[in-house]
NUSE-353004 format. One record per atom (N, C-alpha, C, O): atom name; x, z, y. Coordinates in Angstrom, 3 decimals. Layout:
% NUSE-353004
{atom = CA, x = X, z = Z, y = Y}
...
END
This chain:
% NUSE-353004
{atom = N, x = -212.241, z = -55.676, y = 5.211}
{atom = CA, x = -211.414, z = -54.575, y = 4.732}
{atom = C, x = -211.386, z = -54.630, y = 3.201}
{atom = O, x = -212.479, z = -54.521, y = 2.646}
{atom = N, x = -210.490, z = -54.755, y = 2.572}
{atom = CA, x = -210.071, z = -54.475, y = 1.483}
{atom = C, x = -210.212, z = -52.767, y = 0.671}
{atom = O, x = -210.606, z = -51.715, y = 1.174}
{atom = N, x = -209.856, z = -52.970, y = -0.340}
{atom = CA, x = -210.254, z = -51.817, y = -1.363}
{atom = C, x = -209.049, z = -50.773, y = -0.925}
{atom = O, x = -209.168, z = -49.594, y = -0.592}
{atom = N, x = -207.776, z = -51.623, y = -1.036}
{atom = CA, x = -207.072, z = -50.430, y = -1.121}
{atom = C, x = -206.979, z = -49.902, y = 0.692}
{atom = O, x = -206.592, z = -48.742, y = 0.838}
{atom = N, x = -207.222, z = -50.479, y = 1.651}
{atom = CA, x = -207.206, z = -50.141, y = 2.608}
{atom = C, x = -208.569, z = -48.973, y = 2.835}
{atom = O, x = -208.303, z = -48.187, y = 3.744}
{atom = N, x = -209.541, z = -48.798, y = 2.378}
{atom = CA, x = -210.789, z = -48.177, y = 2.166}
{atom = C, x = -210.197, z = -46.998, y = 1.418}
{atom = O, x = -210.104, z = -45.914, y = 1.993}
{atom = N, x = -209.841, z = -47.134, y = 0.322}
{atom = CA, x = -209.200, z = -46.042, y = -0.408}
{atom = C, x = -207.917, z = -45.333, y = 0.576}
{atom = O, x = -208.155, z = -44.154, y = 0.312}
{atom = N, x = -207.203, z = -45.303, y = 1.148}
{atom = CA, x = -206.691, z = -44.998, y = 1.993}
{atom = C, x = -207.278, z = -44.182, y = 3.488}
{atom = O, x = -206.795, z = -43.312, y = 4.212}
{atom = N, x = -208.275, z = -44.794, y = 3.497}
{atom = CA, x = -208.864, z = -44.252, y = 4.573}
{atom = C, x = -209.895, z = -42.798, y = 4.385}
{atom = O, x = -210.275, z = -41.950, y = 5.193}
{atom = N, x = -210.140, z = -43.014, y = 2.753}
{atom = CA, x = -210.622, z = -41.976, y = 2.365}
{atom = C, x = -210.199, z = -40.816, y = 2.503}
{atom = O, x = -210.803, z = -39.896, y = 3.053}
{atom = N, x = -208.768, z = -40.764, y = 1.847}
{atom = CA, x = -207.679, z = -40.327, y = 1.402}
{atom = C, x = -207.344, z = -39.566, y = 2.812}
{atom = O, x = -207.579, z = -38.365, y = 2.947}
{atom = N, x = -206.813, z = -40.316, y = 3.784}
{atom = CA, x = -206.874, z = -39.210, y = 4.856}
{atom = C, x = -207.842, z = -38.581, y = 5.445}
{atom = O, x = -207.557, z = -37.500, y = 5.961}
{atom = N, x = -208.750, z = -38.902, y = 5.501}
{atom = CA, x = -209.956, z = -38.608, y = 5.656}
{atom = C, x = -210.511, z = -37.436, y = 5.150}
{atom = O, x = -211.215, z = -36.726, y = 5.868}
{atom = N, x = -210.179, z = -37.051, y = 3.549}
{atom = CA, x = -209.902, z = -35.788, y = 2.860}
{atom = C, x = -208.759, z = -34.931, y = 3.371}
{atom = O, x = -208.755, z = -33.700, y = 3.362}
{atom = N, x = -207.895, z = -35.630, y = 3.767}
{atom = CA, x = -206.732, z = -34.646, y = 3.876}
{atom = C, x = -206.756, z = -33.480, y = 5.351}
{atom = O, x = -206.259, z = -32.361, y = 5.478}
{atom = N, x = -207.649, z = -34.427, y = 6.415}
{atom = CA, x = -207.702, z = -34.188, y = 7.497}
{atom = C, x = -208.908, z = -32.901, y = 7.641}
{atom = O, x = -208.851, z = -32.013, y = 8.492}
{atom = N, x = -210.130, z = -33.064, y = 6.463}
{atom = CA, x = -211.470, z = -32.032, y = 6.510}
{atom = C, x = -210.459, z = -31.074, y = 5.692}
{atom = O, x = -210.835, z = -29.918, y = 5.886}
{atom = N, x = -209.457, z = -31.097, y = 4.951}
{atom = CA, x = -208.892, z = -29.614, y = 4.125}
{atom = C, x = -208.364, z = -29.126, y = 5.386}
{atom = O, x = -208.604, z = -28.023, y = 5.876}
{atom = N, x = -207.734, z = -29.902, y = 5.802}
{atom = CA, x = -206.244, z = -29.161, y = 7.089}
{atom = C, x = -207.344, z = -28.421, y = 8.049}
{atom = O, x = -207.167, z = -27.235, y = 8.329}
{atom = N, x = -208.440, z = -29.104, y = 8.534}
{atom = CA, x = -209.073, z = -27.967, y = 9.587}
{atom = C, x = -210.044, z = -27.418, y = 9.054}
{atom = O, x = -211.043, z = -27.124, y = 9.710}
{atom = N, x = -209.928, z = -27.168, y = 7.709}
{atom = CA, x = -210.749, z = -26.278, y = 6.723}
{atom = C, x = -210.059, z = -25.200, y = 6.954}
{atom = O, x = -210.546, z = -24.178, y = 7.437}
{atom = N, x = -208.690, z = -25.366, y = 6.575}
{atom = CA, x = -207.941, z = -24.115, y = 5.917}
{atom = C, x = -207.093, z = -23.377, y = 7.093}
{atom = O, x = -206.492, z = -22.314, y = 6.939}
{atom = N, x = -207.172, z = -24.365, y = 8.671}
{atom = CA, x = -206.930, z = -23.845, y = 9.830}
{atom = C, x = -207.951, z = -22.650, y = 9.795}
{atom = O, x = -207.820, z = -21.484, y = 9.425}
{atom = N, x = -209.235, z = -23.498, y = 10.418}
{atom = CA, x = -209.990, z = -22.499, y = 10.565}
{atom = C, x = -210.635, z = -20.844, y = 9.678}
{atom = O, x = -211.107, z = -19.780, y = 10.079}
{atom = N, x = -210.299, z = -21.449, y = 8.317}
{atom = CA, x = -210.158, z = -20.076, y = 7.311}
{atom = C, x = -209.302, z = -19.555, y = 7.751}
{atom = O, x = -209.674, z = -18.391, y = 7.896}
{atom = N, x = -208.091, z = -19.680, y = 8.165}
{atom = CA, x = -206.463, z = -18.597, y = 8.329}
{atom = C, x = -206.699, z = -18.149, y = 9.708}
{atom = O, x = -205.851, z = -17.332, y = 10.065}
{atom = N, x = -207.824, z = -18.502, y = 10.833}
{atom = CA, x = -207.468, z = -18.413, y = 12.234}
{atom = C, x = -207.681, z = -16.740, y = 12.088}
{atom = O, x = -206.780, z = -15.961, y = 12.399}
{atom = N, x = -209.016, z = -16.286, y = 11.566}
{atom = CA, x = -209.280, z = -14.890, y = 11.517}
{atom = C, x = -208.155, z = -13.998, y = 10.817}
{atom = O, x = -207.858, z = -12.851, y = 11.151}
{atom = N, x = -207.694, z = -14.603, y = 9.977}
{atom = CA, x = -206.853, z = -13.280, y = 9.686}
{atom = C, x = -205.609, z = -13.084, y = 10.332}
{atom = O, x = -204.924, z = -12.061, y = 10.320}
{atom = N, x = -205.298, z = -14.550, y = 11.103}
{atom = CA, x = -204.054, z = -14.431, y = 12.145}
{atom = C, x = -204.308, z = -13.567, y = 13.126}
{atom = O, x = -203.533, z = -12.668, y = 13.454}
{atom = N, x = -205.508, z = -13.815, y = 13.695}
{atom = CA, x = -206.295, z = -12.822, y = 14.330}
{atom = C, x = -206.180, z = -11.223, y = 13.852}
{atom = O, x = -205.544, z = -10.344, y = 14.433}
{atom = N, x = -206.902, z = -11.103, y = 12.738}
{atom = CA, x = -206.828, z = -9.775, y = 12.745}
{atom = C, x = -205.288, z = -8.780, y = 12.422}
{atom = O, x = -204.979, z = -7.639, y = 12.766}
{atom = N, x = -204.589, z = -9.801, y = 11.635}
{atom = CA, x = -203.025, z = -9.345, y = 11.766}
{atom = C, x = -202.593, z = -8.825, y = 13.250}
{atom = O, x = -202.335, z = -7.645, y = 13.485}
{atom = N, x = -202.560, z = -9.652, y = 14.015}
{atom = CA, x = -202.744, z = -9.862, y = 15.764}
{atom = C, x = -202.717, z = -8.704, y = 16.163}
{atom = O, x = -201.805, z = -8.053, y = 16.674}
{atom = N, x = -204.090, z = -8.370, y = 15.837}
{atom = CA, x = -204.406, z = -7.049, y = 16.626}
{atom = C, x = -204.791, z = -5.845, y = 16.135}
{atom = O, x = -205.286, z = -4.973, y = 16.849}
{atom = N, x = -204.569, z = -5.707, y = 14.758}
{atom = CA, x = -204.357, z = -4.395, y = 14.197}
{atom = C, x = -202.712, z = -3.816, y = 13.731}
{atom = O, x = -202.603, z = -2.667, y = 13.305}
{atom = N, x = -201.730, z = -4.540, y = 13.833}
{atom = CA, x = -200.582, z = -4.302, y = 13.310}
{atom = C, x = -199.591, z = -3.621, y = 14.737}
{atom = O, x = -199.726, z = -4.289, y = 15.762}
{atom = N, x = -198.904, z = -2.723, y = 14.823}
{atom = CA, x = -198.120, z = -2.632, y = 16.063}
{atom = C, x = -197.093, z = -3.319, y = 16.061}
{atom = O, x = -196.677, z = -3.788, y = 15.002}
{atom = N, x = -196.582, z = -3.490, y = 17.009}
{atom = CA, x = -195.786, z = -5.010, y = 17.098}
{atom = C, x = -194.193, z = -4.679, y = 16.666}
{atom = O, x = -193.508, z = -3.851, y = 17.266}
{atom = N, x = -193.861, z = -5.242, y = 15.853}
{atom = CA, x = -192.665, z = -5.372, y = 14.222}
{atom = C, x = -192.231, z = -6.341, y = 13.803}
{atom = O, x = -192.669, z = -7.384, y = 14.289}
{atom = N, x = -191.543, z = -6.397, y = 13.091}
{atom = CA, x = -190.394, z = -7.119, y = 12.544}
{atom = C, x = -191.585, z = -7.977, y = 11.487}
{atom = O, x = -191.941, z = -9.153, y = 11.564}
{atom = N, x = -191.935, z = -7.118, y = 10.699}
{atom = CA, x = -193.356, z = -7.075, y = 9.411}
{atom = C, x = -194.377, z = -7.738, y = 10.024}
{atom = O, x = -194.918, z = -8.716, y = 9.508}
{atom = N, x = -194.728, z = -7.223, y = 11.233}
{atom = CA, x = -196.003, z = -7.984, y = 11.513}
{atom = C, x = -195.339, z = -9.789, y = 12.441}
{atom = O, x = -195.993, z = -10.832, y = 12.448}
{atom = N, x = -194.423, z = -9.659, y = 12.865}
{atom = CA, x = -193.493, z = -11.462, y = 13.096}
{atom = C, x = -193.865, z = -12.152, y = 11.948}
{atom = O, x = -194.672, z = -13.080, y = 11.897}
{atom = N, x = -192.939, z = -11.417, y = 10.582}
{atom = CA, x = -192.972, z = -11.870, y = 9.307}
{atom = C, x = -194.406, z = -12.310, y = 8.845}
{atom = O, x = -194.489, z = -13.310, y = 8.132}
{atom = N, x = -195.266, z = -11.792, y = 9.116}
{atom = CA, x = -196.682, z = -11.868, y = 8.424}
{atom = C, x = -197.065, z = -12.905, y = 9.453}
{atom = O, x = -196.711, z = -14.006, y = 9.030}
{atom = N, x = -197.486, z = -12.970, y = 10.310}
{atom = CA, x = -198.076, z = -14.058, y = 10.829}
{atom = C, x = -197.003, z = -15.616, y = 10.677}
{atom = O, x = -197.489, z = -16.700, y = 10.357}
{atom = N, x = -195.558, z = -15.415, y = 10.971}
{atom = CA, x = -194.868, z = -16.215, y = 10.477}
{atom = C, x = -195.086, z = -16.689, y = 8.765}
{atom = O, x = -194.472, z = -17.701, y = 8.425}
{atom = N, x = -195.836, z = -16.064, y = 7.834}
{atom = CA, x = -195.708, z = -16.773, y = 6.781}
{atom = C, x = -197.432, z = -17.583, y = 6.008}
{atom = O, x = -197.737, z = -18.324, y = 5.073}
{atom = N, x = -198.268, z = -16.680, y = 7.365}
{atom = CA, x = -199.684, z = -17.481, y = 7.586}
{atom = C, x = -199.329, z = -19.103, y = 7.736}
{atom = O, x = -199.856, z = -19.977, y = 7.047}
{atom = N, x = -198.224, z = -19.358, y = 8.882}
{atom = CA, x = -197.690, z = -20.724, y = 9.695}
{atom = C, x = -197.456, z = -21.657, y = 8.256}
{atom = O, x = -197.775, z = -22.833, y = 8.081}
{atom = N, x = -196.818, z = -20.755, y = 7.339}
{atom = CA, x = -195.995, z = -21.343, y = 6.175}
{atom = C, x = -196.799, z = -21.578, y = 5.534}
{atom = O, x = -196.595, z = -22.734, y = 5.165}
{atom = N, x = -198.053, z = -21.063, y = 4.918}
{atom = CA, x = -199.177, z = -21.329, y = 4.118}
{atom = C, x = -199.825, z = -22.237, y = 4.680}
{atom = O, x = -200.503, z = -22.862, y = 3.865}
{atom = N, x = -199.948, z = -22.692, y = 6.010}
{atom = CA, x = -200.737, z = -23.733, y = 6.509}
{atom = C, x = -199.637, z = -25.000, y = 5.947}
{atom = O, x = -199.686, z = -25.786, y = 5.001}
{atom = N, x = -198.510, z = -24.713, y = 7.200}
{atom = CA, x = -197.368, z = -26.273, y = 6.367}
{atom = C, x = -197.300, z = -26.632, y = 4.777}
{atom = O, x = -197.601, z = -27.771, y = 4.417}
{atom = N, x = -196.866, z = -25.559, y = 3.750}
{atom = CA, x = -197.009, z = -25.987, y = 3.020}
{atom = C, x = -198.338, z = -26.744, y = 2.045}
{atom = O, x = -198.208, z = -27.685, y = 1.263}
{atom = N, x = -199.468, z = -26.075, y = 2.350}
{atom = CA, x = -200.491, z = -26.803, y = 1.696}
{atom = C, x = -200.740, z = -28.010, y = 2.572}
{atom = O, x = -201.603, z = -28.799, y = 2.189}
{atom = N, x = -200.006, z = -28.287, y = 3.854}
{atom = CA, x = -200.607, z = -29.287, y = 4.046}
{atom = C, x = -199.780, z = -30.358, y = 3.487}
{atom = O, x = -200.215, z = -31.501, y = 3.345}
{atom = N, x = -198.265, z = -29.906, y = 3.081}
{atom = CA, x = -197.156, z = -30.692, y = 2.468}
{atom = C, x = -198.095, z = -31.538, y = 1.295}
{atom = O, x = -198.390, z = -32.727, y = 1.170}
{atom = N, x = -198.477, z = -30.022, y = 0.328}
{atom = CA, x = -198.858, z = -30.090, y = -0.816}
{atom = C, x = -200.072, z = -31.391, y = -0.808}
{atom = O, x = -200.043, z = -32.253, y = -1.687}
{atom = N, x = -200.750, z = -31.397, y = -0.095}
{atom = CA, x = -201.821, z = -31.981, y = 0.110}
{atom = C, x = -201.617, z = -33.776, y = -0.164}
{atom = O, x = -202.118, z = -34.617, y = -0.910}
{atom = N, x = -200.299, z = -33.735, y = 1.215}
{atom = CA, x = -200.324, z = -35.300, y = 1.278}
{atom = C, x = -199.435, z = -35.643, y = 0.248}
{atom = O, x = -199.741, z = -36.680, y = -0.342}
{atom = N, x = -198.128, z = -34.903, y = -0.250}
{atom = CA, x = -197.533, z = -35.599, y = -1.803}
{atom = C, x = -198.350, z = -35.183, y = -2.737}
{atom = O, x = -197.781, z = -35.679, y = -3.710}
{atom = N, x = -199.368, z = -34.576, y = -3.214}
{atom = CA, x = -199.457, z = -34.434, y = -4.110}
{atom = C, x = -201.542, z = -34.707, y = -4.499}
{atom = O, x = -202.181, z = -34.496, y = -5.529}
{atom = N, x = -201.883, z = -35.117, y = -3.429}
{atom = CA, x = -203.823, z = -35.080, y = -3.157}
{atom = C, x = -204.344, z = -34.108, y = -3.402}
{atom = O, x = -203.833, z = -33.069, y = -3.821}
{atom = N, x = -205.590, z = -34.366, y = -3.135}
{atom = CA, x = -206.663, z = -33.443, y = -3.492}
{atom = C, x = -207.520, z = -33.812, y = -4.279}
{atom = O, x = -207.638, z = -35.020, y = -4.487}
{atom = N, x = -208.361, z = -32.876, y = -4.939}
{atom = CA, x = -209.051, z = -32.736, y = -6.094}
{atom = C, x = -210.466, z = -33.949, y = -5.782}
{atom = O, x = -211.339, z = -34.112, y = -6.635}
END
């Protein structure tokens, strides 16, 4: 195996411990949105933009890396 193939493997490798990092951080508050909100337009919207905070950082993640 080569360097840049190693470096690569890292690379997702990071990308993959953020994504079910930041799953599992957002699961509770999807959760608690869930089941404290009565069911609304607002509370669609809110858990619909939890979905969006997951996609986009994970966008963010692979064009742009991690720290």
């Amino acid at each position: 195996m080569n360097i840049e193939e190693e470096a690569k493997r890292h690379t997702q490798a990071k990308q993959v411990e953020f994504y079910d990092k930041l799953v599992t951080l957002l699961i509770p508050a999807q959760r608690h949105i869930a089941s404290s909100l009565y069911e609304s337009r607002m509370k669609d919207r809110s858990l619909e933009r939890l979905e969006d905070v997951i996609l986009m950082a994970r966008r963010a993640a692979e064009q742009t890396g991690l720290k």
